[in-house]
N, C-alpha and C positions, 0 to 999 in steps of 0.2 A: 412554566419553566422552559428554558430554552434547549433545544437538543445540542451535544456537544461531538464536537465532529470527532467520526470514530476511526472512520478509514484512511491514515497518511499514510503516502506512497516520499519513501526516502531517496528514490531513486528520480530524479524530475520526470514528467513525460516525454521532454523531446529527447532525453536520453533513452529512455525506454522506445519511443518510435524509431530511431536510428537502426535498433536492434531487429525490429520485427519484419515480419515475413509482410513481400508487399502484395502478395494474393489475396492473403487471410487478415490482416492486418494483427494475426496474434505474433508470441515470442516463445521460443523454445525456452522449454526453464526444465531444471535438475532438481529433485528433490532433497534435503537434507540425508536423510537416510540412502541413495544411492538410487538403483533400483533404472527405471528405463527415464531417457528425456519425454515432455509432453508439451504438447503446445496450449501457452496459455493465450488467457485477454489480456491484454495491455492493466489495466485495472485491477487485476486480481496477481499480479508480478510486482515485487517491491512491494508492499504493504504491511505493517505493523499498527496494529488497532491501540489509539488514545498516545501517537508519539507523541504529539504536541499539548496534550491535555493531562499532566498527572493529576494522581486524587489530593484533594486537597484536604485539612485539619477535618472538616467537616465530613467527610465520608462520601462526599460528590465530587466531580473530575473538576478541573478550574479551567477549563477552555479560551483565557483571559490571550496566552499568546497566537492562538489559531486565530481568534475575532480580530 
């Protein structure tokens, strides 16, 4: 069985690189809840697990639009 891709980022990456710090290569990001800014990894900012893979009939994600 094939692994289904879990990690899309909604946000492109050269939008996300435009944004980030050119020392570090991370991005300042704000948490939902408030609280202090932190710098992330480019990779770990915009990301929502199975965007493009809902579950399908069968109880397994359908990954037919990612492939």
């Amino acid at each position: 069985m094939a692994q289904t891709t879990k990690r899309c980022h909604w946000v492109p990456e050269s939008y996300r690189k435009a944004f980030a710090e050119k020392s570090t290569g991370k991005i300042w990001r704000l948490g939902k809840d408030g609280g202090e800014p932190e710098l992330k990894r480019l990779d770990k900012v915009a990301v929502k697990f199975h965007l493009y893979s809902p579950m399908g009939t069968n109880g397994r994600r359908d990954d037919a639009l990612e492939k």
